[in-house]
C-alpha positions in Angstrom: -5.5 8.0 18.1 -2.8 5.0 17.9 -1.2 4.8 14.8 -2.5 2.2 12.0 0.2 -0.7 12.9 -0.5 -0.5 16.9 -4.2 -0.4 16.2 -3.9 -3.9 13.9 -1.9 -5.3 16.9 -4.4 -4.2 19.7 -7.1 -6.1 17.2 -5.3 -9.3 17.1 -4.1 -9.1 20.7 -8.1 -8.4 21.3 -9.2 -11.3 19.2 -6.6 -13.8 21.2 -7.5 -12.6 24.9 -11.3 -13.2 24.6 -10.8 -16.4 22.7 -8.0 -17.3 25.1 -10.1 -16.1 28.1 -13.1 -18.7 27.4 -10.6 -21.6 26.1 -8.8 -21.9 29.0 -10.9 -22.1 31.7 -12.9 -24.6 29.6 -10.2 -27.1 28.9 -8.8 -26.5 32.1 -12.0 -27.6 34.5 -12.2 -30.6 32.0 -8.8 -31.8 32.3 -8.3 -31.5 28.6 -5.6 -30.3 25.9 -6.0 -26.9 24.4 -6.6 -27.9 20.7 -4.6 -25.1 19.7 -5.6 -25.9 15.4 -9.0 -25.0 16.5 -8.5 -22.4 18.5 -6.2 -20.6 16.3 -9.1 -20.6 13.6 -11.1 -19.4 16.2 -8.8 -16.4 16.7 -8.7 -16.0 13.6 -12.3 -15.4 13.3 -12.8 -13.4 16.0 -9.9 -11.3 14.5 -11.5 -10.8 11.0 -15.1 -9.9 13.4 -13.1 -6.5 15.3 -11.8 -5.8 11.8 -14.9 -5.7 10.0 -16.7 -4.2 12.8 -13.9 -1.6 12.8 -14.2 -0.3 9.0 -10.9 -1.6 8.4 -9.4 -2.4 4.9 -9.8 -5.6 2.9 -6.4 -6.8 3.4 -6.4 -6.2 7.3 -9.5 -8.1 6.8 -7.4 -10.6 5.4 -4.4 -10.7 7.3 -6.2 -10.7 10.4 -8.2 -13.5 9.6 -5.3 -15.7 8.5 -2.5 -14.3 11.1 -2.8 -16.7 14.1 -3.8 -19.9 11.8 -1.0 -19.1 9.8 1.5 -18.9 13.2 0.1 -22.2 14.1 0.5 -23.9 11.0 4.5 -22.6 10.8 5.0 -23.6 14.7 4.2 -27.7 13.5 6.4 -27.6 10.6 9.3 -26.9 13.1 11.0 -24.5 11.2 14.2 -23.0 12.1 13.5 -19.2 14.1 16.0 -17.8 11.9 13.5 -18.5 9.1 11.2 -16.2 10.6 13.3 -13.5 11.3 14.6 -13.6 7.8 11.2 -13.4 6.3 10.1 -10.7 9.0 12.9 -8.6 7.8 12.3 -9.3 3.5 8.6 -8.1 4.2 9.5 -5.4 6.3 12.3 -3.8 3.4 9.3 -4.7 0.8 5.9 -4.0 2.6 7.2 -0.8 4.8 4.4 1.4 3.1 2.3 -1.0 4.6 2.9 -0.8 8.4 3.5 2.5 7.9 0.8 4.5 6.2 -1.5 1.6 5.1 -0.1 1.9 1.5 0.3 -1.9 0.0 2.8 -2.7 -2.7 0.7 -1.9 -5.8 2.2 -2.1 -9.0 0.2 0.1 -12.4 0.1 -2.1 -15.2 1.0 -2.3 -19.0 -2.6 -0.5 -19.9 -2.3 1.8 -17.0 1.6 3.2 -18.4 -0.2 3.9 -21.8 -3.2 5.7 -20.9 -0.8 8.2 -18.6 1.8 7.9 -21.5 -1.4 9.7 -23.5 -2.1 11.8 -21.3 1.3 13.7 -20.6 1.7 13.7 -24.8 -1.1 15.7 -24.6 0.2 18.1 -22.1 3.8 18.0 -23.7 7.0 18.1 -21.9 6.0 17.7 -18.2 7.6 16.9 -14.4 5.8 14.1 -13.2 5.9 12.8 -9.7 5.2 9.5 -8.6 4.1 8.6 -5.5 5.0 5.7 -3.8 7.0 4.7 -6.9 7.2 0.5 -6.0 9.4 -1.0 -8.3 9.4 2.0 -10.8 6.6 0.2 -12.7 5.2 3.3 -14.0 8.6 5.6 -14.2 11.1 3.6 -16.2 8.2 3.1 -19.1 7.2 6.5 -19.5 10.7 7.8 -18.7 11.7 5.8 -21.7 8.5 6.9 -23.8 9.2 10.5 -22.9 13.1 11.5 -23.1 11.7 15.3 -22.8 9.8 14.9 -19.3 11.2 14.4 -15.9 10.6 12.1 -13.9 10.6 11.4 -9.8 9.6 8.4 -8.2 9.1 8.2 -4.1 9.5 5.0 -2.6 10.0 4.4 1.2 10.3 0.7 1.3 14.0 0.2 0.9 14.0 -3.4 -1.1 11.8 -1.8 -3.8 13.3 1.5 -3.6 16.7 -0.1 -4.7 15.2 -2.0 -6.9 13.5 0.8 -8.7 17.1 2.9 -8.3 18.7 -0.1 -10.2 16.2 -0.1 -13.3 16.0 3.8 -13.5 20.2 3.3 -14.2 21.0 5.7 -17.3 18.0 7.0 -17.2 18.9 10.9 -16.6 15.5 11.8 -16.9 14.5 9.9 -13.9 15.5 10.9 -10.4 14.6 8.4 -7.1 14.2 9.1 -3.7 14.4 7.2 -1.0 11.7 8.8 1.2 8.4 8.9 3.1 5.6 10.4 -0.4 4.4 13.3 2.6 8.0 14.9 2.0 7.6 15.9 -1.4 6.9 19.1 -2.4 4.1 18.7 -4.9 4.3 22.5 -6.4 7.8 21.0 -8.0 5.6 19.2 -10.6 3.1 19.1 -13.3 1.7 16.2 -12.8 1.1 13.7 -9.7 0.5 10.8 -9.7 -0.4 8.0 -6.9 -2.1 4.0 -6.6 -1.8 4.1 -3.2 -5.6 3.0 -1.1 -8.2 4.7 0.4 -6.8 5.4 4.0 -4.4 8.5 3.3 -6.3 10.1 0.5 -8.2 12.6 2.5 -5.1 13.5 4.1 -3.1 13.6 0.8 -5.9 16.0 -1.1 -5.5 18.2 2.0 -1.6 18.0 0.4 -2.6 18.8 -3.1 -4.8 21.6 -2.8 -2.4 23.2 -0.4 0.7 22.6 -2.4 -0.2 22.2 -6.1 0.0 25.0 -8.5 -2.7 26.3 -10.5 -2.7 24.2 -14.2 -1.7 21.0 -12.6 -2.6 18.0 -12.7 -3.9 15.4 -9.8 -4.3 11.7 -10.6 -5.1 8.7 -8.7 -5.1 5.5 -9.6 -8.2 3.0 -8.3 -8.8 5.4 -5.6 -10.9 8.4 -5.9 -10.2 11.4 -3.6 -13.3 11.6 -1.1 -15.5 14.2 -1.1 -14.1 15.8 -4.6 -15.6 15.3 -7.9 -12.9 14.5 -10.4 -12.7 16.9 -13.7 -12.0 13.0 -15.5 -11.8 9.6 -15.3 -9.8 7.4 -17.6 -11.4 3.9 -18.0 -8.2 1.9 -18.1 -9.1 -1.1 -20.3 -7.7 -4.4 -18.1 -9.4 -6.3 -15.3 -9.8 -5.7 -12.2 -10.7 -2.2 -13.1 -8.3 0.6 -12.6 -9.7 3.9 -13.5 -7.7 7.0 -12.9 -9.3 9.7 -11.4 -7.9 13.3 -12.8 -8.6 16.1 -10.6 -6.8 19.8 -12.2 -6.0 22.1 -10.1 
């Protein structure tokens, strides 16, 4: 099976041949223009149809469907190429996860911090593992809430990471690495903890059960772990909904 980025690309690159395929001929025996406004939207369209039809997530949905009207919107402002390259590269150090593993740039909120804050108090002095760490949205907090628990965050996206190694300075109770979440070594901690989407969650409780001791403790943010009924779930009181799913091992 192609990996998730190649497979987006063979979806647009789908959506543009058969709208291409009929365009052109058409336009061509009339003498005409290609009205390339229009026929970006319609690429667009047919984009967003293979991506629905293919199960995929709502922001492939969404990036699909705005992808080619977007490049033909940029193309008649007549910005400068470097522009693009720049901006190729900033979402590339930001958005890796992304590409990568199908893992957006989520980032747990205020709420979110205090109900896990509640729940390690509970369980006293713990090793926590983040993964996917973003910005360190969820670390720095409860590293600062919790001087007697350690804390790891793993971020692969290189922009964030740094960003999340800058905030996490004299901190000694938080320790940041720069690396893809499938190299950690989950039986190092208490508790884990990930807001990552649905795509790698069957593959990452394959990961837990495998590596997780007995008496720890599985959480997922938003996402819950197909297949596997959760021991709890935390209503996180903010909007949109973010429950956490707590699966003990």
């Amino acid at each position: 099976m192609s990996s998730p980025p190649l497979r987006q690309l063979a979806l647009q690159g789908a959506a543009a041949i058969l709208v291409l395929s009929l365009a052109w001929p058409y336009f061509g025996v009339h003498g005409e223009a290609m009205p390339w406004r229009e026929t970006s939207l319609a690429i667009g369209g047919a984009a967003l149809l293979f991506a629905t039809l293919s199960r995929q997530p709502w922001w492939w949905r969404v990036i699909h469907a705005g992808f080619m009207p977007l490049v033909w919107f940029t193309q008649s402002l007549a910005i400068d190429p470097g522009w693009f390259l720049f901006a190729a590269i900033l979402l590339l150090l930001v958005f890796r996860g992304a590409l990568s593993g199908q893992v957006p740039l989520y980032l747990s909120n205020k709420q979110t911090v205090t109900a896990l804050g509640e729940l390690l108090v509970e369980r006293g002095p713990s090793r926590f593992l983040d993964l996917g760490a973003g910005l360190g949205s969820t670390t720095v907090p409860l590293a600062d809430a919790l001087p007697d628990s350690q804390f790891t965050g793993y971020e692969n996206a290189p922009l964030t990471w740094l960003v999340g190694l800058l905030l996490g300075v004299g901190r000694p109770n938080i320790r940041w690495r720069w690396d893809d979440l499938w190299q950690a070594d989950l039986g190092d901690y208490d508790v884990v903890y990930a807001f990552l989407s649905p795509a790698p969650m069957p593959r990452l409780w394959e990961k837990v059960q495998a590596e997780m001791k007995p008496g720890s403790l599985f959480i997922s943010n938003s996402f819950p772990v197909p297949g596997a009924t959760p021991d709890q779930v935390i209503e996180v009181d903010c909007t949109p909904p973010r429950p956490l799913y707590c699966y003990q091992r």
